[in-house]
C-alpha positions in Angstrom: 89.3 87.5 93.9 91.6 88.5 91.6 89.7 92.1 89.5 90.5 92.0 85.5 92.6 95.4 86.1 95.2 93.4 87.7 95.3 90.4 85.6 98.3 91.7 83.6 100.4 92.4 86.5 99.2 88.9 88.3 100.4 87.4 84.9 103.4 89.2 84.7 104.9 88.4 88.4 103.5 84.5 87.9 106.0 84.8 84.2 108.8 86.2 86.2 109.0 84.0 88.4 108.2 80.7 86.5 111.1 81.7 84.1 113.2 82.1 87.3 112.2 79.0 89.1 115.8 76.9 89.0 118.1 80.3 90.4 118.6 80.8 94.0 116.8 83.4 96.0 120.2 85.3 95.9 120.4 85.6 92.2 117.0 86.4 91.9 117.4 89.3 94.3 120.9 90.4 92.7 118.8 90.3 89.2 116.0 92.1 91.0 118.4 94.9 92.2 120.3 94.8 89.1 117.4 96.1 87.3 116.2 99.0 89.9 120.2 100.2 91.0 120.3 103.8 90.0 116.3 104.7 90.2 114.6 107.1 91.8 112.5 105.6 94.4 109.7 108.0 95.9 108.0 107.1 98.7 104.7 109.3 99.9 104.2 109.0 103.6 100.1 109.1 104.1 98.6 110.7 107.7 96.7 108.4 110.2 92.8 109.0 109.2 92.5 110.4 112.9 94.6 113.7 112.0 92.2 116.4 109.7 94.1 118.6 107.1 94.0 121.6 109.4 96.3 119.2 111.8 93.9 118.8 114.3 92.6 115.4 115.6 89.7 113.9 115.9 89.0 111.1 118.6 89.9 107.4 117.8 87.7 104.4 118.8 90.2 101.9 121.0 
């Protein structure tokens, strides 16, 4: 089910690629690139739910 938060960005992908429908996947991609080439991408690495914030572990269920 799609929640009403993410109705804008479910609308905006399905207009993105509607408009872009008769391009290959390869000019889609360059465009795709094109528009991101020179950003800051930050990733943010999350721990395993098994390690606390002290660093210490708890048991995991197999």
């Amino acid at each position: 089910m799609l929640g009403l938060p993410y109705l804008n960005q479910y609308l905006r992908e399905f207009d993105y690629r509607f408009n872009r429908r008769k391009i290959s996947d390869a000019e889609r991609f360059g465009a795709l690139f094109g528009q991101v080439a020179g950003r800051r991408l930050t990733v943010r690495f999350t721990k395993p739910s098994h390690i606390r914030a002290d660093g210490s572990t708890r048991a995991v269920a197999p």
